[in-house]
Each structure stands twice: as structure tokens, then as C-alpha cells.
C-alpha positions as a Markdown table, in Angstrom:
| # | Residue | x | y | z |
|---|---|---|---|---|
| 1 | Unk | 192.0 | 40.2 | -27.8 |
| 2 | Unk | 193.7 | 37.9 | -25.7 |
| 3 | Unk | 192.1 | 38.0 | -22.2 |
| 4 | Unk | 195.3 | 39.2 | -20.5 |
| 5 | Unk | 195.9 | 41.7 | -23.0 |
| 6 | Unk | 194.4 | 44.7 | -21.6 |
| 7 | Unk | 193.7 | 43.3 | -17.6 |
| 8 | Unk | 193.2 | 47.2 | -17.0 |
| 9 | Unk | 190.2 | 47.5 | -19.2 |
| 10 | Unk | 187.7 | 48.0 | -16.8 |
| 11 | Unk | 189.5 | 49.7 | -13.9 |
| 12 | Unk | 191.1 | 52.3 | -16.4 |
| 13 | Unk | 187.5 | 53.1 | -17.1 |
| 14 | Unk | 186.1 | 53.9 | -13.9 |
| 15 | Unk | 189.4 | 55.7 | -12.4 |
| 16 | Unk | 192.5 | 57.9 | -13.5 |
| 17 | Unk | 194.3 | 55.1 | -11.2 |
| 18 | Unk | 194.6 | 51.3 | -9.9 |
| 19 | Unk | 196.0 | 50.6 | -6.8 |
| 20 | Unk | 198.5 | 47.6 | -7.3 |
| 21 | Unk | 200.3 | 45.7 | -4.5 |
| 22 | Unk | 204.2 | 44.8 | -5.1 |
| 23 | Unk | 206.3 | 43.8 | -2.7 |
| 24 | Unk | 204.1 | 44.5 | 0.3 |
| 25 | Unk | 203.6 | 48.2 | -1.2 |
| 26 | Unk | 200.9 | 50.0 | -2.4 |
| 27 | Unk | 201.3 | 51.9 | -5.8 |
| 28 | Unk | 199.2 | 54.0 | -7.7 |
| 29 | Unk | 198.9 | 52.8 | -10.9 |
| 30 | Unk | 198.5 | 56.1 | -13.6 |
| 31 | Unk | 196.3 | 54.3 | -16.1 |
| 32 | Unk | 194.9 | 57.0 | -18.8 |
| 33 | Unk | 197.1 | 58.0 | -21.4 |
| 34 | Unk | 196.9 | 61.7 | -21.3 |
| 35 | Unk | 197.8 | 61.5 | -17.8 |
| 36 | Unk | 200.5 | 59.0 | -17.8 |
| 37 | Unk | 201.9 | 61.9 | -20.7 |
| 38 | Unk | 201.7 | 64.4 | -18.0 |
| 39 | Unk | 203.1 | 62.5 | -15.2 |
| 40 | Unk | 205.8 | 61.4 | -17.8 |
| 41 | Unk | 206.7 | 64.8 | -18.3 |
| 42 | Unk | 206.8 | 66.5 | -14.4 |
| 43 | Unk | 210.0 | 65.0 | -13.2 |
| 44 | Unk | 210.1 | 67.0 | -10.5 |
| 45 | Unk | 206.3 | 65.6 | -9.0 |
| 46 | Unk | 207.7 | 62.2 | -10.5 |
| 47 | Unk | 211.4 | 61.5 | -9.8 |
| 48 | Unk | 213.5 | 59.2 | -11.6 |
| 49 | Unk | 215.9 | 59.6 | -9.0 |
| 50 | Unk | 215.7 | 56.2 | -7.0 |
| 51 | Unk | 218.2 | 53.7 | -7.6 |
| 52 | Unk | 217.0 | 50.1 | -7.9 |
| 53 | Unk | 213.5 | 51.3 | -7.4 |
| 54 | Unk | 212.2 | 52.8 | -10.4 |
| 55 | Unk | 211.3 | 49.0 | -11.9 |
| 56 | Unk | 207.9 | 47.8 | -10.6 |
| 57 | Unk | 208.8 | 45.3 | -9.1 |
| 58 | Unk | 212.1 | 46.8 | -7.4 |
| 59 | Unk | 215.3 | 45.4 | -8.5 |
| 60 | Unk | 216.8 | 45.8 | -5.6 |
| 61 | Unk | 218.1 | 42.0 | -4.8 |
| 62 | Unk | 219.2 | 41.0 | -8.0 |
| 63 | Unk | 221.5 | 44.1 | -9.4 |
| 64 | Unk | 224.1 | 46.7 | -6.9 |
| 65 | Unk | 224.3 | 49.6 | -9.3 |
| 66 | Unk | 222.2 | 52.6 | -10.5 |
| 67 | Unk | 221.0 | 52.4 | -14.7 |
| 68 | Unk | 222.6 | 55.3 | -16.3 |
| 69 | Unk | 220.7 | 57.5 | -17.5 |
| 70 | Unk | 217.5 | 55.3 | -16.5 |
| 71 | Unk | 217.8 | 56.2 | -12.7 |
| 72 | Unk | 218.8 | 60.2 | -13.0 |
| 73 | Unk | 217.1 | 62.8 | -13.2 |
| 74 | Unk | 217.9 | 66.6 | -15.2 |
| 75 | Unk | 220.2 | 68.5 | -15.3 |
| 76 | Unk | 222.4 | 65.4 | -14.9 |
| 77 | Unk | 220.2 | 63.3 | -17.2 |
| 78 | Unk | 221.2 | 64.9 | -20.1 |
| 79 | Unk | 225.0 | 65.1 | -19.9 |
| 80 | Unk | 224.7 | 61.2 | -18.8 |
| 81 | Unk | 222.5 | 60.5 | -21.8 |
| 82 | Unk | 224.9 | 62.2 | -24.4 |
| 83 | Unk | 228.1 | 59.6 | -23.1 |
| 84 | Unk | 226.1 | 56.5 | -24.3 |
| 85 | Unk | 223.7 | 58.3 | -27.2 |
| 86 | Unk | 226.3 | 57.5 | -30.3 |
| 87 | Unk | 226.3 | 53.5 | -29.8 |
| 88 | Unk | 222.1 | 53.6 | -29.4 |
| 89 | Unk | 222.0 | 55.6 | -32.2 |
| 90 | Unk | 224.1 | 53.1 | -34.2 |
| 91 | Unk | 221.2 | 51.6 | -35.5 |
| 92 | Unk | 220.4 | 54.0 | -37.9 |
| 93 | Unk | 224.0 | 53.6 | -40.0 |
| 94 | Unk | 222.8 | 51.3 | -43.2 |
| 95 | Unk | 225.6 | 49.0 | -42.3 |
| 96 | Unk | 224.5 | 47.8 | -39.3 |
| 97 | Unk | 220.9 | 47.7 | -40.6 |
| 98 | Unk | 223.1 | 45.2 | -43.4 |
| 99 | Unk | 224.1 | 42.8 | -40.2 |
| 100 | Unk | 220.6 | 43.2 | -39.1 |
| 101 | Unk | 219.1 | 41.9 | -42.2 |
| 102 | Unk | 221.3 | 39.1 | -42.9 |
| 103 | Unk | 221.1 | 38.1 | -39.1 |
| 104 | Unk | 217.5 | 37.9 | -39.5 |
| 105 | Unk | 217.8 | 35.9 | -43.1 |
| 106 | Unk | 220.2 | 33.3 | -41.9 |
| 107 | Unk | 217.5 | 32.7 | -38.7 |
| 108 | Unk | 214.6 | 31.8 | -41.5 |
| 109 | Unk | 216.9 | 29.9 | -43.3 |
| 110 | Unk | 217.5 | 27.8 | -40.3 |
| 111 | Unk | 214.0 | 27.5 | -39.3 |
| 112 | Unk | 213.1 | 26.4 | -42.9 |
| 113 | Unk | 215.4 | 23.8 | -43.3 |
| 114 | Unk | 214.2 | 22.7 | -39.7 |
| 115 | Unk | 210.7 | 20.6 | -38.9 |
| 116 | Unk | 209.8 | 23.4 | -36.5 |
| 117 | Unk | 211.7 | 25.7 | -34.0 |
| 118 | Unk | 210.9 | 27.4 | -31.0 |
| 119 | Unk | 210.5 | 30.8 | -32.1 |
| 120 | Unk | 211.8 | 31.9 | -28.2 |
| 121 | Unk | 215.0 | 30.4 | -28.2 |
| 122 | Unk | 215.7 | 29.8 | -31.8 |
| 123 | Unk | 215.0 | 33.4 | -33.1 |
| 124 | Unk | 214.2 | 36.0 | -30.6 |
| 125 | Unk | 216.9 | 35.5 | -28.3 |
| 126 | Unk | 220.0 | 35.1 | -30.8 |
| 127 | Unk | 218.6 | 38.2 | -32.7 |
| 128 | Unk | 218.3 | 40.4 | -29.8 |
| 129 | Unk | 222.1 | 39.1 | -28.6 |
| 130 | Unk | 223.6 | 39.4 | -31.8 |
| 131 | Unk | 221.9 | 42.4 | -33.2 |
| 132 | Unk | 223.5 | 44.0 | -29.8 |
| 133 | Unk | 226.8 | 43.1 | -30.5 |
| 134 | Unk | 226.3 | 45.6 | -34.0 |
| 135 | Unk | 224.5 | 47.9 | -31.1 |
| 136 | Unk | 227.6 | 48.0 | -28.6 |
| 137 | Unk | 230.0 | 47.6 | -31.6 |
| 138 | Unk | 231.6 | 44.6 | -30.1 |
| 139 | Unk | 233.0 | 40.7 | -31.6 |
| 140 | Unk | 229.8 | 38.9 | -32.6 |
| 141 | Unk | 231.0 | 35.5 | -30.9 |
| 142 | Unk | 230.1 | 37.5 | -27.4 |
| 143 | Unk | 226.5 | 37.0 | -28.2 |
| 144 | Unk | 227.6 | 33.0 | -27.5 |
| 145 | Unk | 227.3 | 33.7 | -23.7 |
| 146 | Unk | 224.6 | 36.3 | -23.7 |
| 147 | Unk | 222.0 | 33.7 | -25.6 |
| 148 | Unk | 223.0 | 31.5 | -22.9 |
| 149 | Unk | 221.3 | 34.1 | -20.6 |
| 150 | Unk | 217.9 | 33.0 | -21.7 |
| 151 | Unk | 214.5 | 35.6 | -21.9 |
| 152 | Unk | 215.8 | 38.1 | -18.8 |
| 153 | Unk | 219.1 | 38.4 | -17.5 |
| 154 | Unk | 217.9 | 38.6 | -13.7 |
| 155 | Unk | 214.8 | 36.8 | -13.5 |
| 156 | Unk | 215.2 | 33.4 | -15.2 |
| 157 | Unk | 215.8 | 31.1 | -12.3 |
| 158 | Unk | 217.7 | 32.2 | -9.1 |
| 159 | Unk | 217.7 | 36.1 | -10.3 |
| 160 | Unk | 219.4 | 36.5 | -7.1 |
| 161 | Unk | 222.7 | 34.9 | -8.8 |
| 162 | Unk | 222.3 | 36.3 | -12.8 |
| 163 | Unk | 222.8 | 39.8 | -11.4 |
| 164 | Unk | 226.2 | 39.9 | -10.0 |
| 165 | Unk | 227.0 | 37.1 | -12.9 |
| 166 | Unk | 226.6 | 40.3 | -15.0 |
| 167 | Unk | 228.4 | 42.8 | -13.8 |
| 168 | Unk | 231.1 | 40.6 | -13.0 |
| 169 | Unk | 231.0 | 39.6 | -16.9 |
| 170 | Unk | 230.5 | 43.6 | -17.6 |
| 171 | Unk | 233.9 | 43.9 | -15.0 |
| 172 | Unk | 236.4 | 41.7 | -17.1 |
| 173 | Unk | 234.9 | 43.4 | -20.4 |
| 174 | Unk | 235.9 | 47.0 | -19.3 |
| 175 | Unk | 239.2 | 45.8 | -18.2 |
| 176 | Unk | 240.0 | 43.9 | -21.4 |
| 177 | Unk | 239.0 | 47.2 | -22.8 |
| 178 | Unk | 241.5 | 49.0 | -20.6 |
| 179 | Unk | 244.4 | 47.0 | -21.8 |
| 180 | Unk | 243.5 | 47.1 | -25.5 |
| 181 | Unk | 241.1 | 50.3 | -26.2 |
| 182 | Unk | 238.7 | 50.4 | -29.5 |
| 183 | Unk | 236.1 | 51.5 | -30.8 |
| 184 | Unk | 233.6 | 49.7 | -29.0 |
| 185 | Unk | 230.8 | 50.5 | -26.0 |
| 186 | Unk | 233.7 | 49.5 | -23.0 |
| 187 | Unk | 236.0 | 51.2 | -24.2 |
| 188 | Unk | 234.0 | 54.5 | -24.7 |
| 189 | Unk | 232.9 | 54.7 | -21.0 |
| 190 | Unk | 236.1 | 53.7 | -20.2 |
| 191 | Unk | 237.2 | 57.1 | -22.0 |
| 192 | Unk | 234.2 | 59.1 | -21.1 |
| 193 | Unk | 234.3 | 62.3 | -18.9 |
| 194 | Unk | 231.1 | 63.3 | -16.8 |
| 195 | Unk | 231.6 | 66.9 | -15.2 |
| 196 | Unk | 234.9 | 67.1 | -15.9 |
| 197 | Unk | 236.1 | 63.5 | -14.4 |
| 198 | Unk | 236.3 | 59.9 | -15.6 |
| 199 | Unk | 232.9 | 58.0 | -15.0 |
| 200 | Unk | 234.0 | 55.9 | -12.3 |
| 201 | Unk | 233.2 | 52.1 | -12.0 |
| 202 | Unk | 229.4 | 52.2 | -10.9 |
| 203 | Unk | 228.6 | 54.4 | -13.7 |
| 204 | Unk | 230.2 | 52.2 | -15.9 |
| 205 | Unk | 228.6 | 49.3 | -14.9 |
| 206 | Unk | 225.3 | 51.2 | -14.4 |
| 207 | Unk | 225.5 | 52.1 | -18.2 |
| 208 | Unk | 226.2 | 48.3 | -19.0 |
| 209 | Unk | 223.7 | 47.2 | -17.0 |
| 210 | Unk | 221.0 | 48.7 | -18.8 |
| 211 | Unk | 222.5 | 48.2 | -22.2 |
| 212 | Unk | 221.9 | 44.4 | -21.7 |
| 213 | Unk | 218.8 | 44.3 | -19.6 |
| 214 | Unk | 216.9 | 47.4 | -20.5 |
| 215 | Unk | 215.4 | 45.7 | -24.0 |
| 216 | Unk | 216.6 | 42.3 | -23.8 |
| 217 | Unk | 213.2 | 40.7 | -22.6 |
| 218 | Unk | 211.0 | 43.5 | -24.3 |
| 219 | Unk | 212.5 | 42.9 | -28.0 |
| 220 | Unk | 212.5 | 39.4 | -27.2 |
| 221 | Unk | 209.1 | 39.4 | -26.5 |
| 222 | Unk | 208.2 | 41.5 | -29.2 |
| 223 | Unk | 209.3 | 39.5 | -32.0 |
| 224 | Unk | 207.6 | 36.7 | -30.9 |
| 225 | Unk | 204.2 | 38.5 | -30.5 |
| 226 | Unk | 204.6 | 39.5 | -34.1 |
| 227 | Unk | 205.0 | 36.1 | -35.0 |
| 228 | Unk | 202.7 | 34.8 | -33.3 |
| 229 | Unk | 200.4 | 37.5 | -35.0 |
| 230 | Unk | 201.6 | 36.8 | -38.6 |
| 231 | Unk | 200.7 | 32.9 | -37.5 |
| 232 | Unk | 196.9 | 33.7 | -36.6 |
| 233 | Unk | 197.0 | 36.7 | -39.7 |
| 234 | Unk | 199.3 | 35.1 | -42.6 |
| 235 | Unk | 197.1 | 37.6 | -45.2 |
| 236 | Unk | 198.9 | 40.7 | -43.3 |
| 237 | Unk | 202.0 | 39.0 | -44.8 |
| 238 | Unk | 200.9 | 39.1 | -48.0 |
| 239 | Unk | 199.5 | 43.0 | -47.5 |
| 240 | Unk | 203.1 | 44.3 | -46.3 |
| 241 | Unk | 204.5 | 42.4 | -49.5 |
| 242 | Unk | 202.1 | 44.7 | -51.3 |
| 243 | Unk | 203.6 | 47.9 | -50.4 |
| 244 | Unk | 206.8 | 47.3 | -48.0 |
| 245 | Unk | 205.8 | 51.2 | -47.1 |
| 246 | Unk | 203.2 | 49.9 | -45.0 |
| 247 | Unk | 205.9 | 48.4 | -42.2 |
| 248 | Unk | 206.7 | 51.2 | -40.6 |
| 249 | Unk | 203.0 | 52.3 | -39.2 |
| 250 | Unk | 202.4 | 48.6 | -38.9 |
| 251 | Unk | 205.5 | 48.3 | -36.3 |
| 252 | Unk | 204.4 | 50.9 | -34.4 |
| 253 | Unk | 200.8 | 49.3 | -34.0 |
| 254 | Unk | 202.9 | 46.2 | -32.8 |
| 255 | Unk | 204.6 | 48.4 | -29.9 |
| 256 | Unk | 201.7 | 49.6 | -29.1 |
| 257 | Unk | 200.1 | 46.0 | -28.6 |
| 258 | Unk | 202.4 | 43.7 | -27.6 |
| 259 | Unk | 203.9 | 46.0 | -25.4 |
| 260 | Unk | 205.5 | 43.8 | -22.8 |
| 261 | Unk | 206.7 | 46.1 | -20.3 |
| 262 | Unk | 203.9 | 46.9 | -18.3 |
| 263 | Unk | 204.9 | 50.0 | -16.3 |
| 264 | Unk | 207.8 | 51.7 | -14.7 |
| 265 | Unk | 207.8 | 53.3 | -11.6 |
| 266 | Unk | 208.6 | 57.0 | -10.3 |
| 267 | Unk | 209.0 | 58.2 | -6.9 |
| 268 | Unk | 207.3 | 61.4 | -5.2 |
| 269 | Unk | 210.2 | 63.6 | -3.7 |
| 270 | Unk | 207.3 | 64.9 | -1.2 |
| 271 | Unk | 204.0 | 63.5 | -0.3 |
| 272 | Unk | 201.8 | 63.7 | -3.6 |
| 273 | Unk | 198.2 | 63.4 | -3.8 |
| 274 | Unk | 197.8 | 61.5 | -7.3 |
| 275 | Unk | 194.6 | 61.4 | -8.5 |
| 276 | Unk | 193.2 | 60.9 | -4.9 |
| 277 | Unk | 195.7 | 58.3 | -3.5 |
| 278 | Unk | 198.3 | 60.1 | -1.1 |
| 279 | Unk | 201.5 | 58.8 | -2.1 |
| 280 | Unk | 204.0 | 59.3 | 1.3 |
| 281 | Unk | 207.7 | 60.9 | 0.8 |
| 282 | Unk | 209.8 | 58.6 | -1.2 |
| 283 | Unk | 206.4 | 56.9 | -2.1 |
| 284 | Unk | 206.7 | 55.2 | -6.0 |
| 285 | Unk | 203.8 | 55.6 | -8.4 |
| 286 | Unk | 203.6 | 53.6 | -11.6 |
| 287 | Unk | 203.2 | 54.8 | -14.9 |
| 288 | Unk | 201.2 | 51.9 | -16.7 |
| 289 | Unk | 202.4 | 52.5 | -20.2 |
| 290 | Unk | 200.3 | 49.0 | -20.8 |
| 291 | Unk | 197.3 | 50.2 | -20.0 |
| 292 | Unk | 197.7 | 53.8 | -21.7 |
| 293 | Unk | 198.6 | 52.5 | -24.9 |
| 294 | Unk | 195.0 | 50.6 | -24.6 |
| 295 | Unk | 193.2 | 53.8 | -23.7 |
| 296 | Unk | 189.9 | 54.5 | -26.0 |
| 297 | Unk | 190.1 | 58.1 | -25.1 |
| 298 | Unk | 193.8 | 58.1 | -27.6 |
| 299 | Unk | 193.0 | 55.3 | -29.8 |
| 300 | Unk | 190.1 | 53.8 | -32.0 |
| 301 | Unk | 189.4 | 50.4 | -31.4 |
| 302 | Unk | 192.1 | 50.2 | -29.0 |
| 303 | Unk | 192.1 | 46.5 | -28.6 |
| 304 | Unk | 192.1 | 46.1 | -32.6 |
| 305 | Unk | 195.0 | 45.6 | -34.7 |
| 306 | Unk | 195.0 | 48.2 | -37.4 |
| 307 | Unk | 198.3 | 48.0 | -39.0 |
| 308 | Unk | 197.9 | 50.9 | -41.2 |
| 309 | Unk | 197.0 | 52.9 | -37.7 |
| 310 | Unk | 197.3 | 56.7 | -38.3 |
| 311 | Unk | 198.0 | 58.8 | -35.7 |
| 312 | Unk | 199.2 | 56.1 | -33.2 |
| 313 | Unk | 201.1 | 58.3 | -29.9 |
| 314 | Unk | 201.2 | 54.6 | -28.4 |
| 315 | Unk | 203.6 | 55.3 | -25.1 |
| 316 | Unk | 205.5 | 51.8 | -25.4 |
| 317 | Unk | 208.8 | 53.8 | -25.3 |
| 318 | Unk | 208.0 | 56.0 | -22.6 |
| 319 | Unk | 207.5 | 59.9 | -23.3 |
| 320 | Unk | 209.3 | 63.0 | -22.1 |
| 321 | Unk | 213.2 | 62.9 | -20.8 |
| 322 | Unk | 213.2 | 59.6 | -20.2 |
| 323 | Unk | 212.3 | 58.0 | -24.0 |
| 324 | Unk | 213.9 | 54.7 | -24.3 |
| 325 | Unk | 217.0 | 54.9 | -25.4 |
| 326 | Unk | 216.8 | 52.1 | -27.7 |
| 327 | Unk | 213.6 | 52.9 | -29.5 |
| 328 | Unk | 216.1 | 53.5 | -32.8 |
| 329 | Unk | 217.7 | 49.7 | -31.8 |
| 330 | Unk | 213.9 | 47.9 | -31.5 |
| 331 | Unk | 212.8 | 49.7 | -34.7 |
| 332 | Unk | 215.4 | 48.5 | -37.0 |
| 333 | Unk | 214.7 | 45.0 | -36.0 |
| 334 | Unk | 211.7 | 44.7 | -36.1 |
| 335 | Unk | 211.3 | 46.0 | -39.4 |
| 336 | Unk | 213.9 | 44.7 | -40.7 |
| 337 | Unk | 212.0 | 41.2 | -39.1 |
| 338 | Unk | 208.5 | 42.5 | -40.7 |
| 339 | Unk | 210.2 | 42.7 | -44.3 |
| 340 | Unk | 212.1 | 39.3 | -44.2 |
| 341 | Unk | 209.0 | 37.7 | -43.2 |
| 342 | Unk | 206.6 | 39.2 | -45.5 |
| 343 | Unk | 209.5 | 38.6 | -48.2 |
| 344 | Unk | 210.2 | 35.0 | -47.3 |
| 345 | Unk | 207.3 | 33.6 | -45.6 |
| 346 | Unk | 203.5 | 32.6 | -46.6 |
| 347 | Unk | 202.5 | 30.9 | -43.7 |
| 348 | Unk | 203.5 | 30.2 | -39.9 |
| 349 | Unk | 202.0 | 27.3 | -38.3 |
| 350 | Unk | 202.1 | 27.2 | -34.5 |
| 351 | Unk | 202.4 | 23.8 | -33.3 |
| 352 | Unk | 202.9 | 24.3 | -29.3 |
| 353 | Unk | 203.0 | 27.8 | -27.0 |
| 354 | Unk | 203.3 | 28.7 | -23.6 |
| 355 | Unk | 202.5 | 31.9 | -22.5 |
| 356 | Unk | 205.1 | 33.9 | -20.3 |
| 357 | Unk | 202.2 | 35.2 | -17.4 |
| 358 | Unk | 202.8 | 38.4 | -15.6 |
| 359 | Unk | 201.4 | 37.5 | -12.2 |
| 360 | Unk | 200.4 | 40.2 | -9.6 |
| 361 | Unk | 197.9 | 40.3 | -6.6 |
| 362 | Unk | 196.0 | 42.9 | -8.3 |
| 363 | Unk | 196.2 | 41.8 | -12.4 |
| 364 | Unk | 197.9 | 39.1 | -14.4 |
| 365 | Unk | 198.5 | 40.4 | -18.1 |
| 366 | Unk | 200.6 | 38.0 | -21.3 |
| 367 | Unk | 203.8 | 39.6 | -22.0 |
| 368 | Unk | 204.7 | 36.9 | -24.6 |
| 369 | Unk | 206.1 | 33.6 | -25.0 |
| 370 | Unk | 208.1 | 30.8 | -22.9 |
| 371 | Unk | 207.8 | 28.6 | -25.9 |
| 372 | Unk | 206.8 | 28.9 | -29.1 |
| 373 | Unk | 207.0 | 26.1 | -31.2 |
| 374 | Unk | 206.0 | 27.1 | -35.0 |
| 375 | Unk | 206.7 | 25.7 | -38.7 |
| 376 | Unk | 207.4 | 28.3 | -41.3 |
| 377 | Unk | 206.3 | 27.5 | -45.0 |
| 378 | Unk | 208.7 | 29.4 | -47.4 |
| 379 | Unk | 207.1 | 31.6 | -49.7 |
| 380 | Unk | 207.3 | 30.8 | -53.8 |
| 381 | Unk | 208.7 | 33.2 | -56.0 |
């Protein structure tokens, strides 16, 4: 285990909760996984209902709108949830899982034909940006710019200036949309009713927002977790080759690893004694899906691979309401990356890495690569 996997190991053992410092405030951090479940589940104790706030830290300086239906919380959850549902359920149609595959194929081909690549830049990010253009139903050669927007599209550099770049990008694509309606993510909102009444602009934009950011970084740093892994494990190539059965509980042990989102956050309507820390009105608590999916008390050997892992309720989605919309999105790709590489590859040599650090004043945890230069030896037939 890499020392920064799990930096909740020891705190999660002594207490249901670590008190972490972000942005001068102190949050309880819900560490065990039965009771992040719980806490997952009461949105009444734990409100979603906080615009900008409910990512830990807040995004509140580098985006203007609310994430729809990240940021809501039932009845109105629901009905929000069903307007964007078809396009994140896309996914599951075989001929988008087609685009997927030969995406994914025409990435190893490159990297083969290449000395070595950086597994960031020259296959995580153009997957995750083109795979979404099969996602949002939209012109492949859009995925140009988003690429271009690197592992995170607010905090790479001055985060300040990505956000608005964004919605002012998500602006001109909804009133392209207007003047020339399809079949694609724009021009759905664009046609979609809430309550009777045409979403207006912020909800539009709130639903675009998260479409981009909500599981750009995380798939991104996913897949190259996995390769990394493959790189230090080649012979769990060779066992998925075996029986391509075996991919689907081994991508689930990946979630529940690599997971790079550490927590999110809720707010407490009223003041809220959790688990002996009085949280104040409006107060946020964090549900540390990290550290739950590392909990010994849900999982074996939690800080041992076990590909063939069965049961695994790893959290790395979320639980209750608020499951990740894109769970189906993540799941075809990185199966569909699992397969390619266990079909094509034998061995992946990493020649250079740089870890991306999540820094905090009260834990600093891996949550994947900046660089990751590796050489991929083709398999024989």
C-alpha cells in the first residue's frame, strides 16, 4: 500500500470521525463505512442543499452556478435527476460501448508505435474527453478543446479563470443548440421542462457544469491508477485474459482503491451533534468515501488488492439519492480499458511518475498521476 493510500488508517480506528481543517473551517470527517451509509442516506440530518459548498474544499471562487442534481435535495432531486438520466445512461447502448472500444484501441496503437507516452496526457485525458462526446451525444472534434483543459477543469493553474472559461464555453453551446436543435445533451435542456416551466439558464449551466467536471479528474485518475497497477502486476493481465468474466469484480476492486475523490461534503440544516462534534446551523460535515471504502469492519484485507473481491459495497460512487450519476459512464470505460489491455498488452514499463498529492493541514492522500511516463510491450498472438 502506498503510504498515502489510506492517511485515515489510524484515526478511522480510534473514532467514528476526523476533524479536518479546509478553508479556515472545521469539518467532521464521517470515516467508518456503515456510518458514512447512514449519513449518506438521512438527507434531511445531511443536506445536499448548499450551492458551491457541498465539494470539500468549497467551490465557491472558481464556478457561479448550483450542479444539477448534485446540489438538490428530494422531492426536487428526483424530477431534476430524470431531465439529464437518458444521456448518463447512454453508456449502456452497445454502440456507444463500440466508440468506447475503438477509442481505447486506437490510444494503444499510438502508445505502441511510440518510445513511451505519458499515460496522463496521452490516454486518460483524450479518453475521458472523447468517450464524453459519445456520453453527451455531441461532434467528437469538441473533445479538441476539452483535452486542452488538462486533469481538472477548475483547478489546473489560475482555477479562478477556468471556471467562467466554462460556462462561457457551455453559453455559446446551448445557443448553437437553440438555433439548430438535435439530439444531443444542449439541446435536451434546452427543451426540458422542470415543474411545468423551461429550465432556465442556471439550471442549464448547472447541469453542464457537472457533466464536465463531475468525473473528468476522477476517471482520469482512475485509469491511470489501473495502469499503473497492471505496470507493478503484469501477471493480473495475463489472469483477466484467462476468463474476461473476471473484469467486472476486478473494476469494482479498482473503485474501491484508487478512489480519487476523497469526500464530499453535506451541510446540517440545524445544529447536529455528529458523533460528538457539534456541527453549528449551516455547518458542513464530510462524508470520507476514501476512508470508508478502506474500512476493515466492510472489507477483508482492505488495503489488498483482491480482484476477484466478492462482496465488495466499496462507496466510491456515493450511496443513497445522491449515486453518481455517471457510475454507468466510468464502468464502461474502464472495462472496456481492462479488456483492451489484458487483450493487447503483456507488459507496462513505467519509466518516470509524479504523483498528483492531495495536501490538507490535517492528511495528504495520492489521488493519481501528474505524469506518468510508461512503455507498453504489445502482446504476441
Amino acid at each position: 500500500m502506498n503510504n498515502f493510500d489510506d492517511p485515515f488508517q489510524e484515526a478511522r480506528a480510534k473514532c467514528p470521525i476526523h476533524i479536518g481543517t479546509f478553508q479556515g473551517e472545521r469539518i467532521p470527517m464521517i470515516l467508518r463505512h456503515q456510518d458514512v451509509r447512514n449519513a449518506a442516506k438521512d438527507t434531511k440530518t445531511y443536506s445536499s442543499d448548499a450551492p458551491r459548498r457541498i465539494p470539500i474544499p468549497s467551490e465557491e471562487d472558481v464556478r457561479t452556478v448550483r450542479q444539477y442534481p448534485l446540489e438538490v435535495d428530494a422531492p426536487a432531486h428526483a424530477a431534476y435527476r430524470k431531465i439529464a438520466e437518458p444521456f448518463f445512461l447512454r453508456p449502456k447502448q452497445p454502440e456507444v460501448q463500440a466508440k468506447i472500444n475503438i477509442l481505447i484501441e486506437s490510444l494503444l496503437l499510438r502508445a505502441f508505435e511510440a518510445d513511451s507516452i505519458d499515460a496522463v496526457k496521452d490516454i486518460a485525458i483524450p479518453l475521458q474527453s472523447y468517450a464524453l462526446t459519445y456520453l453527451l451525444n455531441v461532434p467528437e472534434k469538441e473533445a479538441e478543446l476539452w483535452v486542452s483543459w488538462g486533469l481538472h477543469v477548475f483547478k489546473d493553474g489560475d482555477g479562478k479563470a477556468k471556471g467562467p472559461f466554462m460556462e462561457d464555453y457551455c453559453k455559446k453551446m446551448f445557443e448553437a443548440a437553440s438555433k439548430n436543435p438535435g439530439e444531443d445533451f444542449f439541446s435536451a435542456l434546452n427543451e426540458a421542462e422542470f415543474e411545468g416551466r423551461l429550465l432556465n439558464l442556471e439550471e442549464k449551466l448547472g447541469f453542464a457544469n457537472i457533466a464536465f467536471a463531475g468525473g473528468r479528474d476522477t476517471i482520469i485518475h482512475t485509469v491511470t491508477r489501473i495502469i499503473s497497477h497492471f505496470a507493478r502486476s503484469p501477471l493480473d493481465l495475463d489472469w483477466i485474459l484467462e476468463n474476461p468474466k473476471r473484469i467486472k469484480h476486478a473494476s469494482e476492486e479498482f473503485f474501491r482503491l484508487f478512489i480519487p475523490l476523497t469526500h464530499i461534503g453535506r451541510i446540517c440544516p440545524v445544529g447536529t451533534n455528529v458523533h460528538g462534534f457539534e456541527v453549528k446551523p449551516e455547518g458542513r460535515v464530510s462524508l470520507c468515501w476514501s476512508s470508508a471504502n478502506r474500512d476493515p469492519e466492510a472489507f477483508d484485507d482492505p488495503n489488498v488488492t483482491k480482484l476477484d473481491r466478492r462482496p465488495n459495497p466499496h462507496v466510491a460512487f456515493g450511496f443513497g439519492a445522491h449515486l453518481c450519476l455517471g457510475a454507468h459512464h466510468a464502468r464502461v470505460i474502464v472495462r472496456a480499458l481492462i479488456q483492451a489491455l489484458a487483450n493487447n498488452v503483456s507488459q507496462i514499463e513505467i519509466l518516470k511518475a509524479e504523483e498528483l498529492i492531495e495536501r490538507e493541514p490535517d492528511y495528504t492522500r495520492m489521488i493519481g498521476y501528474e505524469f506518468l511516463q510508461v512503455k507498453f510491450t504489445r502482446r504476441k498472438n
